[in-house]
Every structure is written in C-alpha cells, then in structure tokens.
PDB file of N, CA, C and O in Angstrom, chain B, residues numbered from 101:
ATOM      1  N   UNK B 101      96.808  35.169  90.416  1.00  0.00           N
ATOM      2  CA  UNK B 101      95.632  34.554  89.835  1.00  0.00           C
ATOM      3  C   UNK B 101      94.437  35.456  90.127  1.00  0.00           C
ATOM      4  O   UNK B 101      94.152  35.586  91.317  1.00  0.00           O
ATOM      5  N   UNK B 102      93.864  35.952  89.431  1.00  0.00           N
ATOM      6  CA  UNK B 102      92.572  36.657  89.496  1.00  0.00           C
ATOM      7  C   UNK B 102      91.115  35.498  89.722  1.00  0.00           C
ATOM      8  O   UNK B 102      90.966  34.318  90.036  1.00  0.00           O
ATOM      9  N   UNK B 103      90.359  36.502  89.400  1.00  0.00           N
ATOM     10  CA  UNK B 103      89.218  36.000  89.957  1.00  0.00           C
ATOM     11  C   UNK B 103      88.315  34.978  88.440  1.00  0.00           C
ATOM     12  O   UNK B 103      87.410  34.183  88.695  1.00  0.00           O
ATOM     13  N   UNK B 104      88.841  35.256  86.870  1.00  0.00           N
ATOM     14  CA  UNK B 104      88.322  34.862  86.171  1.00  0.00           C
ATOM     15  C   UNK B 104      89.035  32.755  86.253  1.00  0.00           C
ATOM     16  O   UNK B 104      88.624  31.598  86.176  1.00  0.00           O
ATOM     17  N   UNK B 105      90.309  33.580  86.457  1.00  0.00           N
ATOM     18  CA  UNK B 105      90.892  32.019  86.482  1.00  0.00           C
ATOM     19  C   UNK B 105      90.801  31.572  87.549  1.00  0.00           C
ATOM     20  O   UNK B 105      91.384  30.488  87.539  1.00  0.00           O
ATOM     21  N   UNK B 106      90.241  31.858  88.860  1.00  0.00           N
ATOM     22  CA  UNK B 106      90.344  31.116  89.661  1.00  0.00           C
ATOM     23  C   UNK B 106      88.896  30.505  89.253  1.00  0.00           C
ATOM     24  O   UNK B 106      88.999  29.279  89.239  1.00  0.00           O
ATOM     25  N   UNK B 107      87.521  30.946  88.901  1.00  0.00           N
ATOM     26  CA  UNK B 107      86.571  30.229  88.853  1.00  0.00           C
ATOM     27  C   UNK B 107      86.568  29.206  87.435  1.00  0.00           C
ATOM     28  O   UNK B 107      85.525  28.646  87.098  1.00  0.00           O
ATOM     29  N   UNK B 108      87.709  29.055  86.744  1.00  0.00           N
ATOM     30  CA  UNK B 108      87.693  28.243  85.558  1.00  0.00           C
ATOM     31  C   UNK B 108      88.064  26.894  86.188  1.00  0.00           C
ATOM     32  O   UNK B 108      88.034  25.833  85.563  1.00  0.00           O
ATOM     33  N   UNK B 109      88.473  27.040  87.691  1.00  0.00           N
ATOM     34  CA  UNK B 109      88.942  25.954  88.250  1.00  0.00           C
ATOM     35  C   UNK B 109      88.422  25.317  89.273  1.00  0.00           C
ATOM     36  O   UNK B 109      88.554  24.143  89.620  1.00  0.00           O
ATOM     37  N   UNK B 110      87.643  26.437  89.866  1.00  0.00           N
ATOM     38  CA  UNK B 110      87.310  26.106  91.061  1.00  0.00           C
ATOM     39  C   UNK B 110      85.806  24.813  91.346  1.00  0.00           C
ATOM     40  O   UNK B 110      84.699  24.771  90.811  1.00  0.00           O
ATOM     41  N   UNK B 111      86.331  24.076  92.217  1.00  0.00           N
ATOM     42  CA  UNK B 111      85.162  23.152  92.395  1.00  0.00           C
ATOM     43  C   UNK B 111      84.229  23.261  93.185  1.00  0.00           C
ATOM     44  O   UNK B 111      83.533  22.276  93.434  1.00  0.00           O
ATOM     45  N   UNK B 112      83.974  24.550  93.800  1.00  0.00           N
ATOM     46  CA  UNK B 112      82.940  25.217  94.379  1.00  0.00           C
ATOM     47  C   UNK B 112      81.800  25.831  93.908  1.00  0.00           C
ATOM     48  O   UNK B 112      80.611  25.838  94.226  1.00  0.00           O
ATOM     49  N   UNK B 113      82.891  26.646  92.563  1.00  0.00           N
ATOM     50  CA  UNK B 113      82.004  27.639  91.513  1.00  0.00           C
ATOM     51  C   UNK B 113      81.213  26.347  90.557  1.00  0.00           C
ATOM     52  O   UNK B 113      79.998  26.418  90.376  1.00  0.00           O
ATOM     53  N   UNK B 114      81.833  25.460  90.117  1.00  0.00           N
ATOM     54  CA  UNK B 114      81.230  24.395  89.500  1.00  0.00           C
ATOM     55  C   UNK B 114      79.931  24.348  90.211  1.00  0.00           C
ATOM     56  O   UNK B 114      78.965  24.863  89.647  1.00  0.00           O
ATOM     57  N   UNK B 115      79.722  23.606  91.781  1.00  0.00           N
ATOM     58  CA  UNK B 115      79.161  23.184  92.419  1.00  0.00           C
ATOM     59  C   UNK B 115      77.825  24.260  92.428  1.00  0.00           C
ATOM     60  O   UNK B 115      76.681  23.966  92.079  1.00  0.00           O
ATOM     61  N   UNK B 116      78.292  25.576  92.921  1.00  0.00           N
ATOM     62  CA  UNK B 116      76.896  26.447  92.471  1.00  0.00           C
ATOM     63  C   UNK B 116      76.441  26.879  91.509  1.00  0.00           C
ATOM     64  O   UNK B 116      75.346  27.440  91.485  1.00  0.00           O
ATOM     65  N   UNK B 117      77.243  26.695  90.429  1.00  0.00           N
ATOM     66  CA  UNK B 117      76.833  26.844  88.899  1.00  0.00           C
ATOM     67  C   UNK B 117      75.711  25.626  87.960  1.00  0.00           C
ATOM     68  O   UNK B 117      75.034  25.603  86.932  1.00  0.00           O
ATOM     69  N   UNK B 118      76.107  24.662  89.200  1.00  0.00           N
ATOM     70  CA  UNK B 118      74.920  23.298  88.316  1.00  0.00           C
ATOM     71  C   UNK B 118      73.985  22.905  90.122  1.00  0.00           C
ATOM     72  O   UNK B 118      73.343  21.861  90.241  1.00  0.00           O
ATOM     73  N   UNK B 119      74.095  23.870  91.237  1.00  0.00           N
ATOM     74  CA  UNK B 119      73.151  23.631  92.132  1.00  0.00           C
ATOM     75  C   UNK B 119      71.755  24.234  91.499  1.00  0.00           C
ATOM     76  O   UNK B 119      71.358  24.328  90.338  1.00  0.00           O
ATOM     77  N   UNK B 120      71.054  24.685  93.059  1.00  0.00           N
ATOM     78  CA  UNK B 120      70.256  25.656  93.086  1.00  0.00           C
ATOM     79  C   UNK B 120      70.099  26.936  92.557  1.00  0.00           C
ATOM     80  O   UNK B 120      69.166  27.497  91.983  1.00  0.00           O
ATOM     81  N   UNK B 121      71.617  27.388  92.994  1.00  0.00           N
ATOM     82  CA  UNK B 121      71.558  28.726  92.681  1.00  0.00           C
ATOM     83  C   UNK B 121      72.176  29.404  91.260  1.00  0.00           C
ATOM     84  O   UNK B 121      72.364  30.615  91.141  1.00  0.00           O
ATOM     85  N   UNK B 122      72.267  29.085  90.920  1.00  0.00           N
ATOM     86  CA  UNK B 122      73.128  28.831  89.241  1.00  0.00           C
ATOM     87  C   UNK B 122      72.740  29.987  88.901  1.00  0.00           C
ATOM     88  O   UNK B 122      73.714  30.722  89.060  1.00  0.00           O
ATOM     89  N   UNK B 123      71.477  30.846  88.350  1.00  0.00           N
ATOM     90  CA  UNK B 123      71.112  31.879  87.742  1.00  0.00           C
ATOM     91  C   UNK B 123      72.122  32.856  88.973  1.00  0.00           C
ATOM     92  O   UNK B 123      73.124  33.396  88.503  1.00  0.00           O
ATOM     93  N   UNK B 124      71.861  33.042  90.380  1.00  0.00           N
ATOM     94  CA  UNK B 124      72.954  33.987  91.043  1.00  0.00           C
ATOM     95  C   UNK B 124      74.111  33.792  91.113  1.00  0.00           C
ATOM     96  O   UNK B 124      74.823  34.778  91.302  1.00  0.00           O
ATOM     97  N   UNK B 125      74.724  32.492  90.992  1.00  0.00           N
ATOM     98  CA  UNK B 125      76.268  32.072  91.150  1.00  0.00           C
ATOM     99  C   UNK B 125      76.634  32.899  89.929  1.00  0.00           C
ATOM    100  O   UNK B 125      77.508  33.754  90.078  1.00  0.00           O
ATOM    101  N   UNK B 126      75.909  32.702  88.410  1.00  0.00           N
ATOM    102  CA  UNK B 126      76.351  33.438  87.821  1.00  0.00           C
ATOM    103  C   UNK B 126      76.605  34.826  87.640  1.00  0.00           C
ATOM    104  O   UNK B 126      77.772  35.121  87.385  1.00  0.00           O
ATOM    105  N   UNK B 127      75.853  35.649  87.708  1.00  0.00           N
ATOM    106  CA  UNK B 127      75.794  37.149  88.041  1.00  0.00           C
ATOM    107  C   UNK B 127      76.560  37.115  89.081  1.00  0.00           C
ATOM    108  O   UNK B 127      77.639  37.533  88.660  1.00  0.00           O
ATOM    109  N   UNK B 128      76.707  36.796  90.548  1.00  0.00           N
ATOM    110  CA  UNK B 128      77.365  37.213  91.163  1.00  0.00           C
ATOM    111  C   UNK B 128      79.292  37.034  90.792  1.00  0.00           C
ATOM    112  O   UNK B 128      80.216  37.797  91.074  1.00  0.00           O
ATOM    113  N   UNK B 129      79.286  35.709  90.076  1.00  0.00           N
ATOM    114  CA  UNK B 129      81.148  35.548  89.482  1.00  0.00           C
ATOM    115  C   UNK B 129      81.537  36.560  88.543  1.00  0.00           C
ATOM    116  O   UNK B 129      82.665  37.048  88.477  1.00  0.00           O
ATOM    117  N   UNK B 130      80.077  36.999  87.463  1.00  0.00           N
ATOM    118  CA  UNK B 130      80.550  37.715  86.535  1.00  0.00           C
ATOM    119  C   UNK B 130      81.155  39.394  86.996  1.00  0.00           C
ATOM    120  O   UNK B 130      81.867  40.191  86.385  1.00  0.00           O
ATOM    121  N   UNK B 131      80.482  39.451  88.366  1.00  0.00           N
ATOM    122  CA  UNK B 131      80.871  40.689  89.316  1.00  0.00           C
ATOM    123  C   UNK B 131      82.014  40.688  89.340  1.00  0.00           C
ATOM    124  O   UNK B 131      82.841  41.397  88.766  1.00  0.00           O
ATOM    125  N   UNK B 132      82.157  39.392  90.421  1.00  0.00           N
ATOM    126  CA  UNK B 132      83.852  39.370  90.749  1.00  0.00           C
ATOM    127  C   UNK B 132      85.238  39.251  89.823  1.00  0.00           C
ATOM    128  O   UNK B 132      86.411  39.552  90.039  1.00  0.00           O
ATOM    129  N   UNK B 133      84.450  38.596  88.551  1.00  0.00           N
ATOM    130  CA  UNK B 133      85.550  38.685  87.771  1.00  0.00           C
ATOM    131  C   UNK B 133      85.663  40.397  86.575  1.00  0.00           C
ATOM    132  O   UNK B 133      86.470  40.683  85.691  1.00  0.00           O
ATOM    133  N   UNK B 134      84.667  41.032  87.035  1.00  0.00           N
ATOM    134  CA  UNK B 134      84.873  42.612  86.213  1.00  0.00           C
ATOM    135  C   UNK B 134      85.552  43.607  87.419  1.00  0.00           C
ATOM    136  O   UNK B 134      86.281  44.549  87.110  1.00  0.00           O
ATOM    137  N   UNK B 135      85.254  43.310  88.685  1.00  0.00           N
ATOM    138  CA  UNK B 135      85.925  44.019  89.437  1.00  0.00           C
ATOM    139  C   UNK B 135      87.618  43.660  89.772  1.00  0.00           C
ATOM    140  O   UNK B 135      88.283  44.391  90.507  1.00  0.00           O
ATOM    141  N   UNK B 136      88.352  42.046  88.908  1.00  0.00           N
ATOM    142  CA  UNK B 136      89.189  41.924  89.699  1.00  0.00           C
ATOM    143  C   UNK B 136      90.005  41.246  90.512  1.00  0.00           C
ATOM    144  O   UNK B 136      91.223  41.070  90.547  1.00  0.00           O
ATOM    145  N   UNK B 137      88.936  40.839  91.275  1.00  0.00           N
ATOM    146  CA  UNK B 137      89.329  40.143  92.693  1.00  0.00           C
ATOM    147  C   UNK B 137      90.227  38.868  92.239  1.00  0.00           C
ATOM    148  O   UNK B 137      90.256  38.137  91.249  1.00  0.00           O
ATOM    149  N   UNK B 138      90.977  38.972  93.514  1.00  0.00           N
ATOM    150  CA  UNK B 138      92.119  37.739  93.757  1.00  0.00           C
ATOM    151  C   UNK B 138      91.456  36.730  93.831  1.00  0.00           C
ATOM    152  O   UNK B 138      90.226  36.706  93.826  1.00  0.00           O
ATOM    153  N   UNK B 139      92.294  35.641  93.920  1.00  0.00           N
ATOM    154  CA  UNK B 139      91.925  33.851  94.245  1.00  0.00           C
ATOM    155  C   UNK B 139      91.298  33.940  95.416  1.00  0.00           C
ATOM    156  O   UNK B 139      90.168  33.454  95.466  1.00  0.00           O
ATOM    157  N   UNK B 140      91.846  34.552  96.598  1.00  0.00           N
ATOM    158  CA  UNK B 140      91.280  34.077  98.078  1.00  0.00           C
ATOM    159  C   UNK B 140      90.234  35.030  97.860  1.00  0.00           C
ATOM    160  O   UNK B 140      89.218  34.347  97.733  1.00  0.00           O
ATOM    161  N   UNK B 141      89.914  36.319  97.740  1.00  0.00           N
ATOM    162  CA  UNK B 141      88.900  37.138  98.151  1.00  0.00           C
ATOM    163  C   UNK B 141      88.228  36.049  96.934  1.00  0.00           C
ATOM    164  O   UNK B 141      88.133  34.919  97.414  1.00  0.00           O
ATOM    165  N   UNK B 142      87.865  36.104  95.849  1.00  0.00           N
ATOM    166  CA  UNK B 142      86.771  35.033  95.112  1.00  0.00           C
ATOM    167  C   UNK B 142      86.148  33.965  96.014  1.00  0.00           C
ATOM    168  O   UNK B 142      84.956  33.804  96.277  1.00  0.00           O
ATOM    169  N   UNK B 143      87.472  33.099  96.532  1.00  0.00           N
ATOM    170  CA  UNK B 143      87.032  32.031  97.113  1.00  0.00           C
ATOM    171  C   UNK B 143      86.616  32.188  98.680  1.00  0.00           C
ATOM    172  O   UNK B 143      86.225  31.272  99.404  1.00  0.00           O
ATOM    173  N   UNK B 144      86.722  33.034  98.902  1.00  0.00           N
ATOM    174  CA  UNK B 144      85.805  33.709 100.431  1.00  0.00           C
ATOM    175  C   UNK B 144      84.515  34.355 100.230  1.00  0.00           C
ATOM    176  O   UNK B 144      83.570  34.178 100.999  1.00  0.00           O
ATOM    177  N   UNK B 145      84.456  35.355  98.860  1.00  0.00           N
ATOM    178  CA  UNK B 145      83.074  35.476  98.830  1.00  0.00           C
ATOM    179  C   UNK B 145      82.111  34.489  97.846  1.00  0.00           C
ATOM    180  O   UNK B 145      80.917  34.702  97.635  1.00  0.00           O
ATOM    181  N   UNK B 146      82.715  33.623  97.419  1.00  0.00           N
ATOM    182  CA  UNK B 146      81.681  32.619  96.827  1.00  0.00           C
ATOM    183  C   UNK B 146      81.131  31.480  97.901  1.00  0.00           C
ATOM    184  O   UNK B 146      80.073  30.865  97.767  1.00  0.00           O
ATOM    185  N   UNK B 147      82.294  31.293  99.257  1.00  0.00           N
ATOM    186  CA  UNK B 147      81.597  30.597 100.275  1.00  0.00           C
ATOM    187  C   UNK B 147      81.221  31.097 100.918  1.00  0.00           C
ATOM    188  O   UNK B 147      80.970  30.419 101.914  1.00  0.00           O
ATOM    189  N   UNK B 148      80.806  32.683 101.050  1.00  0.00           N
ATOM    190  CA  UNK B 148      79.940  33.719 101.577  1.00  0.00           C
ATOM    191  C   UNK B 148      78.561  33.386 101.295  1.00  0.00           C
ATOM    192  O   UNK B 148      77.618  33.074 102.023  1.00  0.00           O
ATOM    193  N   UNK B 149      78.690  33.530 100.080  1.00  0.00           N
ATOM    194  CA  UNK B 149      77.609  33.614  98.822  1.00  0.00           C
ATOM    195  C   UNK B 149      76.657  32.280  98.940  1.00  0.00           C
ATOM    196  O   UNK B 149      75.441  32.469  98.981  1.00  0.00           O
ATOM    197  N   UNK B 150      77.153  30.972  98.995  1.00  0.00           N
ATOM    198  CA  UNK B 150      77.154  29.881  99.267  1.00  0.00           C
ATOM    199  C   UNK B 150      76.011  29.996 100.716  1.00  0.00           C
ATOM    200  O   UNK B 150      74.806  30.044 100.964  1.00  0.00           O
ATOM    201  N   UNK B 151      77.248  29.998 101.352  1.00  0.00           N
ATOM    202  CA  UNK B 151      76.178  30.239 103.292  1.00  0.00           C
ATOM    203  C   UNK B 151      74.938  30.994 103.075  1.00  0.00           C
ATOM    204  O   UNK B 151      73.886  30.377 103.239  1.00  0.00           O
ATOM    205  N   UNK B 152      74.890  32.289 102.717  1.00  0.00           N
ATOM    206  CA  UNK B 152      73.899  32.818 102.522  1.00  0.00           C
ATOM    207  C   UNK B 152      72.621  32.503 102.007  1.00  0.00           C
ATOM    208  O   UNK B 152      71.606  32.805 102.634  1.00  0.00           O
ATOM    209  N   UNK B 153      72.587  31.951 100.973  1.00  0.00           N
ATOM    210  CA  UNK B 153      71.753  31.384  99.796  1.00  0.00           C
ATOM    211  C   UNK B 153      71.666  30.180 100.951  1.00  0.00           C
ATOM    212  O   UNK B 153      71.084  30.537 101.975  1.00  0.00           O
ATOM    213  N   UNK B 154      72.049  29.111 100.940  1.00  0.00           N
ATOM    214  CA  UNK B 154      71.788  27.788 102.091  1.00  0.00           C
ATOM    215  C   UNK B 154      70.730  28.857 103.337  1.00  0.00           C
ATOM    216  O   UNK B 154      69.563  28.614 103.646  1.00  0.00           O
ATOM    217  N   UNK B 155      71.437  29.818 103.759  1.00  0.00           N
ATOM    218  CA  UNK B 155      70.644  29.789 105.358  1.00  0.00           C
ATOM    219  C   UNK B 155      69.297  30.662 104.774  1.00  0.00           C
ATOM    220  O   UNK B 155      68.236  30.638 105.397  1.00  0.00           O
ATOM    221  N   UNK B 156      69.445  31.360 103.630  1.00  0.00           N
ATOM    222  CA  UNK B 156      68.193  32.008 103.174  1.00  0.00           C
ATOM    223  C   UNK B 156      66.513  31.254 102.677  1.00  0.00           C
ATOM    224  O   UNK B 156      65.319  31.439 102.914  1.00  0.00           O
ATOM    225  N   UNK B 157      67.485  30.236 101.775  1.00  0.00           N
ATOM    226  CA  UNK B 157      66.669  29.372 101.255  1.00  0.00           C
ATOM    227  C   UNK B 157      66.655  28.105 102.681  1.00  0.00           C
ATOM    228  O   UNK B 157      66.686  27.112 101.954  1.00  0.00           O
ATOM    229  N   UNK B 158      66.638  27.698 103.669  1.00  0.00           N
ATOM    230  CA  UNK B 158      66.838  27.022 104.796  1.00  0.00           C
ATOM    231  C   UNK B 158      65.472  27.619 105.745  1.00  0.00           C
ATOM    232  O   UNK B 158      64.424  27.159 106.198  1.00  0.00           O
ATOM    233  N   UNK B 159      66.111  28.766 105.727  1.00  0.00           N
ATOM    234  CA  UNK B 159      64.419  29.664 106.328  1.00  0.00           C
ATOM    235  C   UNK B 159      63.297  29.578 105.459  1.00  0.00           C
ATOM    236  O   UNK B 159      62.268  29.890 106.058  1.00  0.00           O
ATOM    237  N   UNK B 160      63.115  29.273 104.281  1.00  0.00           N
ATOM    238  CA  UNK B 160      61.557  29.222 103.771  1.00  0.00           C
ATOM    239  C   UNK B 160      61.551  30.137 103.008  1.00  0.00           C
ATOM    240  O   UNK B 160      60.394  30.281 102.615  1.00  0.00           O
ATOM    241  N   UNK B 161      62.337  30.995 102.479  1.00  0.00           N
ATOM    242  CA  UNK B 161      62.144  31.742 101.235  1.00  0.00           C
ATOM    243  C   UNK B 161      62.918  31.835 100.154  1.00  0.00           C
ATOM    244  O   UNK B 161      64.147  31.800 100.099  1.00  0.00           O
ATOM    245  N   UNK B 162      61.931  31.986  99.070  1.00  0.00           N
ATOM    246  CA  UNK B 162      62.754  31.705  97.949  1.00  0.00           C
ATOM    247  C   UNK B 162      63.895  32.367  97.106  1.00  0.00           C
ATOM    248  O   UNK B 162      63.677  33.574  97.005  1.00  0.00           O
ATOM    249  N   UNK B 163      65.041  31.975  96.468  1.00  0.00           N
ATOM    250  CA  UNK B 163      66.208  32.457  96.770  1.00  0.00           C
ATOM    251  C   UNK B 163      66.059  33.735  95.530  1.00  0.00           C
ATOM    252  O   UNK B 163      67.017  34.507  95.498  1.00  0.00           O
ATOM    253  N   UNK B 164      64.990  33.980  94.580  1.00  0.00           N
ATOM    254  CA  UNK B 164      64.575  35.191  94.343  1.00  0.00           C
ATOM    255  C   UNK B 164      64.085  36.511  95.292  1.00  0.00           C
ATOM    256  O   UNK B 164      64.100  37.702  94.978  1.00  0.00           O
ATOM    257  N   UNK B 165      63.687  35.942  96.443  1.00  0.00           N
ATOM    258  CA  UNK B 165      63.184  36.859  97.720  1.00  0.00           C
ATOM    259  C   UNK B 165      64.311  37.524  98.268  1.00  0.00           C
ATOM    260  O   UNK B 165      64.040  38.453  99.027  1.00  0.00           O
ATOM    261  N   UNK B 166      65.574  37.261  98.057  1.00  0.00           N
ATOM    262  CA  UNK B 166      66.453  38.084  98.526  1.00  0.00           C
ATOM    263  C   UNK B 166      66.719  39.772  98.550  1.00  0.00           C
ATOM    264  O   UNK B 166      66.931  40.499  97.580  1.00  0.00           O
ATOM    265  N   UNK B 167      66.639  40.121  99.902  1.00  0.00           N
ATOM    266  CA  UNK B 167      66.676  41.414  99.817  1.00  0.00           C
ATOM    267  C   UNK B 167      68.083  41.957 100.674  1.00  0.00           C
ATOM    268  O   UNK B 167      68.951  41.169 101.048  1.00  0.00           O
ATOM    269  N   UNK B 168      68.126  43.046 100.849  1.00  0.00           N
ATOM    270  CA  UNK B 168      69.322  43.839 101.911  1.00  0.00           C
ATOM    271  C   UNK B 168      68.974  43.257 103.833  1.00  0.00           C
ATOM    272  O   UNK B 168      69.828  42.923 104.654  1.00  0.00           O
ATOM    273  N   UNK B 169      67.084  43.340 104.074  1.00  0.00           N
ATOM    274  CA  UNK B 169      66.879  42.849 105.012  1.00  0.00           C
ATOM    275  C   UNK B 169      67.134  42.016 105.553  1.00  0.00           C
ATOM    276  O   UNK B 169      67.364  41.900 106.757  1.00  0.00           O
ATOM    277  N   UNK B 170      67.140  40.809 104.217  1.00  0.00           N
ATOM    278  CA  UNK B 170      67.830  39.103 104.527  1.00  0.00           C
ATOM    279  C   UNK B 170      69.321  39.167 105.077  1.00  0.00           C
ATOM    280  O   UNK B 170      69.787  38.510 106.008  1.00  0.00           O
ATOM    281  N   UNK B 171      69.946  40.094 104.300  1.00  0.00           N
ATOM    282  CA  UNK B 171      71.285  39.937 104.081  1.00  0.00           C
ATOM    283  C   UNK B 171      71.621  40.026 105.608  1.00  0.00           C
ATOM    284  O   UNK B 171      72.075  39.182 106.380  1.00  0.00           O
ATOM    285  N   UNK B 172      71.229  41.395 105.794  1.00  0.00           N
ATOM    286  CA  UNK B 172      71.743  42.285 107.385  1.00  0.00           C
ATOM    287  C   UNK B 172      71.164  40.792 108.784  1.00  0.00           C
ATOM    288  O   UNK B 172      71.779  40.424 109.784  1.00  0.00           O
ATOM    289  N   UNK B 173      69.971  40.362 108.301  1.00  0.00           N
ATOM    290  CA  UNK B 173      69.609  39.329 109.028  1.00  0.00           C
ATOM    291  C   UNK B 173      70.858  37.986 109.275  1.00  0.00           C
ATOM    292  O   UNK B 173      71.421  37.405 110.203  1.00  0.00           O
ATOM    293  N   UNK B 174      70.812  37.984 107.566  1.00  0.00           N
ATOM    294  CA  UNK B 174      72.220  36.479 107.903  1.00  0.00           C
ATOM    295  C   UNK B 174      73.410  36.762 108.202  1.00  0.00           C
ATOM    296  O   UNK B 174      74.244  35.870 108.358  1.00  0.00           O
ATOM    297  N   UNK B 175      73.750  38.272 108.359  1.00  0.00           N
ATOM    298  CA  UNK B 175      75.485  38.416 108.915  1.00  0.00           C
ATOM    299  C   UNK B 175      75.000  38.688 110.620  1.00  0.00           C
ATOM    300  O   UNK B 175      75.823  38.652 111.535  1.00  0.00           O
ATOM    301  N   UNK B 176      73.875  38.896 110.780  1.00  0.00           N
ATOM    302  CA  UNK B 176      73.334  38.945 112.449  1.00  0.00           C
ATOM    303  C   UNK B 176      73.692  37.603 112.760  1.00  0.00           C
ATOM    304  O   UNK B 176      74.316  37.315 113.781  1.00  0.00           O
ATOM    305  N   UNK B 177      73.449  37.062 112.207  1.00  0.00           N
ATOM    306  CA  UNK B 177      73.460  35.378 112.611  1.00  0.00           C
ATOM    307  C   UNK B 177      74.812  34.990 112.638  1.00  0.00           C
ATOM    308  O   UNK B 177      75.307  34.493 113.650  1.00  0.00           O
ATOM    309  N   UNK B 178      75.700  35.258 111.187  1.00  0.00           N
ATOM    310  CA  UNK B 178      76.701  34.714 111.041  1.00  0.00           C
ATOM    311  C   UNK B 178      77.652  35.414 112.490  1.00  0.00           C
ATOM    312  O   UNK B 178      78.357  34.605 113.093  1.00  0.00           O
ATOM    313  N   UNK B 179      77.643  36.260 112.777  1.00  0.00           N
ATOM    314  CA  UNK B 179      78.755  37.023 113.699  1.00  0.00           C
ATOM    315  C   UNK B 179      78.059  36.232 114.766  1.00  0.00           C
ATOM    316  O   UNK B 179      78.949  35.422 115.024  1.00  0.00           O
ATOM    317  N   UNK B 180      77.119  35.946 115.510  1.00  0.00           N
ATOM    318  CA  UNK B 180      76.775  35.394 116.401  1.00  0.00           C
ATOM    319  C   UNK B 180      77.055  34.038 116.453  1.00  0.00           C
ATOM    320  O   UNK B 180      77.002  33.555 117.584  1.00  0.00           O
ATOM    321  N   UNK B 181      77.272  33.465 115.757  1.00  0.00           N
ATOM    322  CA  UNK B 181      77.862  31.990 115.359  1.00  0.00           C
ATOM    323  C   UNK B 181      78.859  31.643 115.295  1.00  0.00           C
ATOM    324  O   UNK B 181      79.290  30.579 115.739  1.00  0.00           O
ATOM    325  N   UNK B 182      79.633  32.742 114.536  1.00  0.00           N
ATOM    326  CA  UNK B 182      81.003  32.495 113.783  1.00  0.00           C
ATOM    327  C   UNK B 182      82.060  33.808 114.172  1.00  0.00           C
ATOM    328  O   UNK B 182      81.845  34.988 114.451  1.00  0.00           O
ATOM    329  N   UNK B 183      83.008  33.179 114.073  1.00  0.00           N
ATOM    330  CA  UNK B 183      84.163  34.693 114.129  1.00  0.00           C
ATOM    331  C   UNK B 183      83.732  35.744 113.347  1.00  0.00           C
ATOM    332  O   UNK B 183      83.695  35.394 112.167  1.00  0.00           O
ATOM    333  N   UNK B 184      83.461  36.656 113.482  1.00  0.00           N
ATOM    334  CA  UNK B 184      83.319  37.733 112.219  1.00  0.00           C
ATOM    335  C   UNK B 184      84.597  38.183 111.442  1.00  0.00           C
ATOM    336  O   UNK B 184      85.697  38.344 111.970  1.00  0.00           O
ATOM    337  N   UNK B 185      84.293  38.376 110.039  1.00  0.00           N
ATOM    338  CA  UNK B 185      85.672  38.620 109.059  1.00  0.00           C
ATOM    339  C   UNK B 185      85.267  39.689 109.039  1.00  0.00           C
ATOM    340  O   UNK B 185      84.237  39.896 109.681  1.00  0.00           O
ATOM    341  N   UNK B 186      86.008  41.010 108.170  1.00  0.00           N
ATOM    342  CA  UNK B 186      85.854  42.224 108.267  1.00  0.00           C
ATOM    343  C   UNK B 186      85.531  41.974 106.498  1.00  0.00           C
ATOM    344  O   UNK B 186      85.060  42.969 105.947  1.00  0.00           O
ATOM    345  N   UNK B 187      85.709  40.974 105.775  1.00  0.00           N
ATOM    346  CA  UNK B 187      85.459  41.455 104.453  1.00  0.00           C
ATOM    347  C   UNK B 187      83.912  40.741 104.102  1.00  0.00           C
ATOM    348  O   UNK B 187      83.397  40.588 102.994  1.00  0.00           O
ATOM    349  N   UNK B 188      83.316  40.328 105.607  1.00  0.00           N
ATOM    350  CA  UNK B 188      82.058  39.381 105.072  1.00  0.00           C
ATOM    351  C   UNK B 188      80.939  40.788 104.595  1.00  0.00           C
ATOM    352  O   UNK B 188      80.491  40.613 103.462  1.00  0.00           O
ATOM    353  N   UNK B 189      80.586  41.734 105.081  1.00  0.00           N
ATOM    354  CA  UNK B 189      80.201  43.008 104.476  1.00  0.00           C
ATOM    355  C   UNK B 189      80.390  42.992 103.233  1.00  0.00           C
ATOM    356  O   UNK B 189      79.525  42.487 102.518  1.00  0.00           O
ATOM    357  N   UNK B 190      81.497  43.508 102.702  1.00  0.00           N
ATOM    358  CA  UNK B 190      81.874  44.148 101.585  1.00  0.00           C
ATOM    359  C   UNK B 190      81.885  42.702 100.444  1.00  0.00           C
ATOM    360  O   UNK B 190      81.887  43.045  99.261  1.00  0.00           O
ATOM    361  N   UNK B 191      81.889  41.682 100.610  1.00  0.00           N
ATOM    362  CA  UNK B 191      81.473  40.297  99.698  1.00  0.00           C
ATOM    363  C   UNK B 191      80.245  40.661  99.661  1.00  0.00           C
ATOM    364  O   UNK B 191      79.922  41.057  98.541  1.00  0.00           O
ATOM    365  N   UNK B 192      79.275  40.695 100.570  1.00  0.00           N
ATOM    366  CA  UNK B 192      77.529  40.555 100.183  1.00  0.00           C
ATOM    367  C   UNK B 192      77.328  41.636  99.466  1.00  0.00           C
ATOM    368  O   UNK B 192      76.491  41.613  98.563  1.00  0.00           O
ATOM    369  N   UNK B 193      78.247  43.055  99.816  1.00  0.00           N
ATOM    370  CA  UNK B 193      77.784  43.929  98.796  1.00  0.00           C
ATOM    371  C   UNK B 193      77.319  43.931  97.569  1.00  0.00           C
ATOM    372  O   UNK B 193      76.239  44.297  97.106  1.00  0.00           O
ATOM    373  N   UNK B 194      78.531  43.350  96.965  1.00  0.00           N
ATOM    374  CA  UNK B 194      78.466  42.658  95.615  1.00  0.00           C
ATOM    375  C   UNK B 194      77.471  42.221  95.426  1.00  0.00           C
ATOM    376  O   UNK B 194      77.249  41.622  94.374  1.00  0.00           O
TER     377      UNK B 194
END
C-alpha cells in the first residue's frame, strides 16, 4: 500500500484535512504521495506533522510562521520527551 492509498483511507489525514491545518496537511500528503512512501512511513510522518503543527501553534504562533528554527526547536523538545525515532528528521524534511 503506498502512500496515495493509504491517505484515501486514513482517519487521521481526514482529521487534518478538515482541522486547522488543512492548507499544510495538503501540500505536505501531496509530497508523500509523489515521493512514494509506504503506509507506515505516511502514517508516522503525518502524526509527526500533526505533533508539530499542535506544539507550534500551542506556543503562540501562527501555523504560517513556520520555519526550520521551529522545527529544530520541536524535535529539541520531542527527543527530550519522547524516545527519539531516527526517521523523525527526515519526515519534517518534507
């Protein structure tokens, strides 16, 4: 299962497609589905994607304000919090 059919299904991608973030959920799926990606890597970096956007917009700025600074800021956090994955990097890339 690739990454186009997994978001025809998924009730996550739904969920950020009619949240907040809808204008980035989109651009960021249309990524994952030109590059490719499997079911699990999709569904790991869309609840990447997810966390991010929550702890970005959580701090007080708006989820257009996103920069590389934010990013490097919320995987500071996330590894300090959380187990670190080795593919949480290479998801935000995207």
């Amino acid at each position: 299962m690739n990454a186009t059919d997994y978001l025809n299904r998924s009730a996550l991608y739904r969920k950020l497609v009619y949240g907040p973030y809808r204008e980035f959920a989109g651009v960021y799926a249309a990524k994952m589905s030109n590059e490719g990606l499997g079911r699990q890597c999709t569904w790991r970096s869309l609840n990447l994607f997810r966390d991010l956007m929550d702890w970005h917009v959580g701090n007080g700025h708006a989820p257009q304000d996103l920069s590389e600074v934010h990013v490097d800021r919320f995987l500071e956090h996330r590894f300090k919090h959380w187990k670190p994955d080795s593919g949480d990097r290479a998801a935000l890339r995207r």
